[in-house]
C-alpha positions as CSV (number, residue, x, y, z in Angstrom):
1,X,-31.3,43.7,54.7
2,X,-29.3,46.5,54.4
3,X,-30.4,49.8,52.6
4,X,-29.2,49.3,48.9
5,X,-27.7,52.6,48.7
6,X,-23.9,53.8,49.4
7,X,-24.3,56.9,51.7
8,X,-20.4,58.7,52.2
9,X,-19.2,58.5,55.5
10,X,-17.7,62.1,55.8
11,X,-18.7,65.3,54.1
12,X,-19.0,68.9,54.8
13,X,-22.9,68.6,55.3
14,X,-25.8,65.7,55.8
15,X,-28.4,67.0,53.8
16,X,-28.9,69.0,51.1
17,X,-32.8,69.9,50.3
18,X,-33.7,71.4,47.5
19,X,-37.4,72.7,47.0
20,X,-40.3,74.4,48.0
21,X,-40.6,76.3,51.4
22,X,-44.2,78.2,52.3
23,X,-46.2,79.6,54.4
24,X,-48.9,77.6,55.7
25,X,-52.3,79.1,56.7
26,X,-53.9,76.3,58.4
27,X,-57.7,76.0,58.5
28,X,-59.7,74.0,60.5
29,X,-62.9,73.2,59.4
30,X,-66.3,71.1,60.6
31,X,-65.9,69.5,57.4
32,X,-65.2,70.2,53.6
33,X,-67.1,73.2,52.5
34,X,-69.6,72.7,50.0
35,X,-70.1,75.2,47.0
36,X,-71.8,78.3,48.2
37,X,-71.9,77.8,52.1
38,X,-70.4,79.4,54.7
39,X,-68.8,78.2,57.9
40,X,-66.8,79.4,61.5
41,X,-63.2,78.3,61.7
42,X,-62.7,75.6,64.4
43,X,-59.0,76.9,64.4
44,X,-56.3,78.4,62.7
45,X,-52.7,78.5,62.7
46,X,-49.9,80.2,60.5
47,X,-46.9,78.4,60.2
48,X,-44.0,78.3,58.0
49,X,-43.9,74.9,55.9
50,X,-42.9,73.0,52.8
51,X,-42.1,69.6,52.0
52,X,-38.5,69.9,51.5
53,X,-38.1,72.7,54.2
54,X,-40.2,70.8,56.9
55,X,-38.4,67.5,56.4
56,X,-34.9,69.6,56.9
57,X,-36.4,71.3,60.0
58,X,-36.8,67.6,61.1
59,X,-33.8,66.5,60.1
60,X,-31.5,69.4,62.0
61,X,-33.4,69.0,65.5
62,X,-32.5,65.4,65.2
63,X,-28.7,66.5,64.8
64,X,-28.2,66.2,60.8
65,X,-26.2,69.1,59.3
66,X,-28.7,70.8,56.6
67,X,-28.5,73.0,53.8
68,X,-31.4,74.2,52.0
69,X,-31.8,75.5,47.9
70,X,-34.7,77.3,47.1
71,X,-35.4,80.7,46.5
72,X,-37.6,83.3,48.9
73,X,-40.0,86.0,48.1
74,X,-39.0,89.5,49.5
75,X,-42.1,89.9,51.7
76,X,-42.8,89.2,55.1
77,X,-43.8,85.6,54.0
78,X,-40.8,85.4,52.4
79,X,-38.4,86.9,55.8
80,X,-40.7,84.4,57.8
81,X,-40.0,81.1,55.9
82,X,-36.1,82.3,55.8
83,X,-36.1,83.5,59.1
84,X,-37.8,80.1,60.2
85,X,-35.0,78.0,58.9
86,X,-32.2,80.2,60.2
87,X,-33.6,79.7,63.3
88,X,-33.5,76.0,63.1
89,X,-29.9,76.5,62.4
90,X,-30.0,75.5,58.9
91,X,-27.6,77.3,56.1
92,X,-29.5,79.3,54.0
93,X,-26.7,81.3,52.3
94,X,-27.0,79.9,49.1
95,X,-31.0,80.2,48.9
96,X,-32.0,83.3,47.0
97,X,-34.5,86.4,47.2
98,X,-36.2,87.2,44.4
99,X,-37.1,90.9,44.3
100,X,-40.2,92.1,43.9
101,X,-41.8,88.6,44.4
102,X,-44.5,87.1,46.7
103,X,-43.3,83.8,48.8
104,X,-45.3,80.8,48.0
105,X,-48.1,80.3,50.5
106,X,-50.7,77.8,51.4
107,X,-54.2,77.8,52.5
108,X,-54.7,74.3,54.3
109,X,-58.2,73.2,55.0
110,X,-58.0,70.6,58.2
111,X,-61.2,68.3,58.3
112,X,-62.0,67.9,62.0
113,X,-63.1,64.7,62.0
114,X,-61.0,63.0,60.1
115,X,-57.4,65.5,59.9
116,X,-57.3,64.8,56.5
117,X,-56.3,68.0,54.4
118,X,-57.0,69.9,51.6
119,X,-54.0,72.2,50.4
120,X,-54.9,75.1,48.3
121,X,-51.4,76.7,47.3
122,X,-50.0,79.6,45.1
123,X,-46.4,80.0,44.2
124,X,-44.9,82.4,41.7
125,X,-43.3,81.2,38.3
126,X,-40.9,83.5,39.1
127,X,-39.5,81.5,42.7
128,X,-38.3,78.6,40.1
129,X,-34.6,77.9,41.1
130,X,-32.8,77.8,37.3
131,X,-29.7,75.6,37.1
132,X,-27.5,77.8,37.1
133,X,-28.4,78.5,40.5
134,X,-27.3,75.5,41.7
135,X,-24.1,75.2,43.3
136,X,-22.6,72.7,42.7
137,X,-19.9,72.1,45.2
138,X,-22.5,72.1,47.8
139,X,-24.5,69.4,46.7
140,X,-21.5,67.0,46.0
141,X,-20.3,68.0,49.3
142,X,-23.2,66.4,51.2
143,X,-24.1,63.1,52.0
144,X,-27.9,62.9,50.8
145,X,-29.5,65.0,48.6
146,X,-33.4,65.4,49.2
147,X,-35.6,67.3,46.3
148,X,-39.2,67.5,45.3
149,X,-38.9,67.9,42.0
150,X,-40.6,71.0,41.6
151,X,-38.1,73.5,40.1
152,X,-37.8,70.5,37.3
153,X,-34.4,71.9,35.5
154,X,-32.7,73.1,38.4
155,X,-33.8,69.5,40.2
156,X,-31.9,67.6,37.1
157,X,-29.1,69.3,37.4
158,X,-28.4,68.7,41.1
159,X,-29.3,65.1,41.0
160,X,-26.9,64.9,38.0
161,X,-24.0,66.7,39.7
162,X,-25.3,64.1,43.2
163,X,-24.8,61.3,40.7
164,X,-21.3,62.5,39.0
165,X,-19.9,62.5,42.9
166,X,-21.7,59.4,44.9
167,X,-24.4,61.6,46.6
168,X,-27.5,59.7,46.7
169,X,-30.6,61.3,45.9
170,X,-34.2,60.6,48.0
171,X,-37.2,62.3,46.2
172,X,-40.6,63.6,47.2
173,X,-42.6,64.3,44.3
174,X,-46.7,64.7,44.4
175,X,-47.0,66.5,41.0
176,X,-46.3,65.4,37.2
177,X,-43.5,67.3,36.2
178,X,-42.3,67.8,32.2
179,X,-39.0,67.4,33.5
180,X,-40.0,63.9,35.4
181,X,-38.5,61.5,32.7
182,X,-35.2,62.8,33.2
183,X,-35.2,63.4,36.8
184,X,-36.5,59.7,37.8
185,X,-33.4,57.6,36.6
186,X,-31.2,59.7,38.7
187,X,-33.1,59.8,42.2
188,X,-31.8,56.5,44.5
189,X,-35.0,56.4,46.6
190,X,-38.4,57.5,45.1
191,X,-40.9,57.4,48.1
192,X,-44.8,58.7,46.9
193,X,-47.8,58.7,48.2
194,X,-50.4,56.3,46.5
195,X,-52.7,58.9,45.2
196,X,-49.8,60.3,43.2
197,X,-48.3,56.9,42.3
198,X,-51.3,55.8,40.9
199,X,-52.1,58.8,38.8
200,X,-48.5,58.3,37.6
201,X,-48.5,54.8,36.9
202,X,-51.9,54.2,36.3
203,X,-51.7,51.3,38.8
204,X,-54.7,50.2,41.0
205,X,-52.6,48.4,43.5
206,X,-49.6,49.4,45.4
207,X,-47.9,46.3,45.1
208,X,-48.0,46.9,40.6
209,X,-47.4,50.8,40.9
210,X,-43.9,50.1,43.1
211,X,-43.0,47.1,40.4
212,X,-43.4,50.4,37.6
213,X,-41.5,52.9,39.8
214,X,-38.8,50.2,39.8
215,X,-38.5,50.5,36.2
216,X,-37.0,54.0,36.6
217,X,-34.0,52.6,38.4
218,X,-33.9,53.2,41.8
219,X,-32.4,51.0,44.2
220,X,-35.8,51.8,46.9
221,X,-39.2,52.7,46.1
222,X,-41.8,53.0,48.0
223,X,-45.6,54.1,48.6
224,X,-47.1,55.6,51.5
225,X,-50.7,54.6,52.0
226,X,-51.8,56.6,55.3
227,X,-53.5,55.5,58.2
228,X,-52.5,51.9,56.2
229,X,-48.9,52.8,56.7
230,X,-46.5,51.7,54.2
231,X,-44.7,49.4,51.2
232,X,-41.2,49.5,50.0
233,X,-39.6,47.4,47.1
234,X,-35.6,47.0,47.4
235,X,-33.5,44.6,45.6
236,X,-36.4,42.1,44.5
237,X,-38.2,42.1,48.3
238,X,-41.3,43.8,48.9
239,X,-41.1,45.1,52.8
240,X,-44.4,46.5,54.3
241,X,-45.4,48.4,57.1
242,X,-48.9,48.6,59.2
243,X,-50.0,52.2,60.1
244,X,-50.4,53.1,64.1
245,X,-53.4,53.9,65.7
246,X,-52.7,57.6,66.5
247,X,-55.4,60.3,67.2
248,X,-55.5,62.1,63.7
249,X,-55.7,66.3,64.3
250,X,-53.6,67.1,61.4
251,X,-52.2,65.2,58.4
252,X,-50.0,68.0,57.0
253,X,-46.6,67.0,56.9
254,X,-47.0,63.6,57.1
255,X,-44.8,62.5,54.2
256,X,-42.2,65.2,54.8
257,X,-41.6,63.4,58.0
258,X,-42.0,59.8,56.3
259,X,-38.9,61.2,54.2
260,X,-37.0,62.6,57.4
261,X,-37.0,59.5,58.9
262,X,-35.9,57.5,56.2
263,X,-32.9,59.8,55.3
264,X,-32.0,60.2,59.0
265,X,-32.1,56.0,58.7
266,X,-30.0,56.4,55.7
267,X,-27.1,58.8,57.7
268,X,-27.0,56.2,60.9
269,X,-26.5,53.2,58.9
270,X,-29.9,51.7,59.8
271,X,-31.6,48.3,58.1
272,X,-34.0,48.7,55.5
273,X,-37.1,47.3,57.5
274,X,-35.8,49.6,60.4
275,X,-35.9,52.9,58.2
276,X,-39.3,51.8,57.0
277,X,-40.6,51.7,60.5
278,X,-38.6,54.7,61.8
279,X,-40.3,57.0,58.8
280,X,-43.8,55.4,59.2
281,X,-43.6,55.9,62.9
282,X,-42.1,59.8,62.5
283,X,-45.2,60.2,59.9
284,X,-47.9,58.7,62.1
285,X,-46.7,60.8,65.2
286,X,-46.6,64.4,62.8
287,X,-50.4,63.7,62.3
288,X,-51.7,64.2,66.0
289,X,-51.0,67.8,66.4
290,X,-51.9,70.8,64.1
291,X,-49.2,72.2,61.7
292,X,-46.0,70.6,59.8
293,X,-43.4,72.4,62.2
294,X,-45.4,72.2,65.4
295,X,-46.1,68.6,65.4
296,X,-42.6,67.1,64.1
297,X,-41.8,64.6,67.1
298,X,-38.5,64.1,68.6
299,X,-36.5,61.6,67.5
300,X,-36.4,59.7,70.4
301,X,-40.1,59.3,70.5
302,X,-40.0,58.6,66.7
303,X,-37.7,55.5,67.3
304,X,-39.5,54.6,70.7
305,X,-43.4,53.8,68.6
306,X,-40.6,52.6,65.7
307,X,-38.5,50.3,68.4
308,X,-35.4,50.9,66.9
């Protein structure tokens, strides 16, 4: 079955992203801290991150043209996150600086035994991209658009404009938005985790909380479920995925890299099953290193544990 979604062949760019970028300050921990204890760091690691940012940075080293919306504090977070994906050679010219602002950061608490994280995140009102600020031309010049959902208005009115010209849309969204009602019916392929489709659904099993994302009208939905791996509901079949038995150091970034793969399956034309096992296998191999930009594998060892 083929991906229910019309991707255009040619435009100026692959991928627009628009949404948060950070700096990560990763922790690694014995275990969760309990109230009122202290504890040495096992590690620790400053990295620049974000979910719409990292899943670019995955996306251009696997060849995809990228352009990325969001706005940047003016301090040295802020120069490092921009700097980071100018590096990567994605276009940043349209992303703005707010004066006078801190960057968004992160404080990521790694359990040792497990990987699992904790993030602990701060982000000033002020980095909100406003609609406005969108342009326009840029967005219905790509092929995919990829958005979090977390500058709400400014996230409507690009999926709107995506819409108006044939740009699909591909969200990752974690946290209940005011603007959500609005923004769902215009995303193409809603992919959550399971801890944040079942607070937004209210669902207790994967299987019901994609049959009520469906209702928003996307043509793919899907819910990642971890070490489990995956489920994906597209045009009445429910396709699922097992997890891989990787080594667990780090799970940030997983999903950013779930979404990478499926949008680089998107851009090459790939099967629906095949995209589903190319981002579970891209998401499964981000999880044995520490970091969202260190660990992002290569694309060819993403398709090799994916066999596509």
């Amino acid at each position: 079955m083929r991906i229910p979604v019309a991707v255009p062949a040619v435009r100026d760019v692959d991928v627009v992203g628009l949404g948060q970028n950070t700096v990560d300050h990763l922790c690694v921990v014995e275990r969760f801290p309990a109230p009122d204890t202290k504890q040495r760091l096992r590690a620790r690691a400053v990295e620049p991150g974000g979910q719409i940012a990292t899943a670019l940075v995955a996306l251009r080293r696997w060849g995809a043209r990228a352009v990325y919306l969001g706005a940047f504090g003016d301090d040295e977070a802020g120069a490092v996150s921009r700097a980071a994906l100018e590096s990567e050679g994605i276009d940043v010219s349209h992303a703005p600086i707010r004066r006078s602002e801190a960057n968004q950061l992160s404080v990521i608490l790694v359990d040792a035994r497990t990987g699992e994280r904790t993030v602990l995140w701060h982000r000033p009102p002020a980095l909100a991209l406003a609609p406005d600020e969108v342009p326009r031309a840029i967005v219905t010049g790509a092929r995919v658009l990829h958005l979090d959902g977390a500058d709400g208005e400014a996230a409507v009115a690009a999926a709107a404009a995506a819409r108006a010209a044939g740009v699909p849309t591909v969200a990752d969204i974690d946290m209940a938005l005011p603007e959500l009602e609005r923004l769902l019916p215009l995303v193409d392929v809603l992919i959550v985790s399971w801890e944040f489709a079942r607070s937004l659904t209210g669902a207790t099993r994967p299987e019901a909380a994609l049959e009520r994302l469906a209702r928003h009208g996307g043509a793919v939905v899907g819910v990642t479920l971890g070490s489990a791996g995956a489920l994906v509901a597209a045009g009445g079949r429910v396709l699922g995925v097992d997890g891989h038995a990787v080594t667990a150091v780090d799970t940030t970034g997983a999903g950013d890299l779930f979404h990478a793969g499926f949008i680089w399956a998107m851009l090459a034309g790939l099967e629906l099953e095949a995209a589903v096992r190319l981002a579970n296998s891209a998401a499964a191999l981000q999880c044995m290193r520490l970091g969202g930009r260190h660990a992002i594998p290569t694309l060819a060892e993403a398709r090799a544990l994916a066999g596509v």
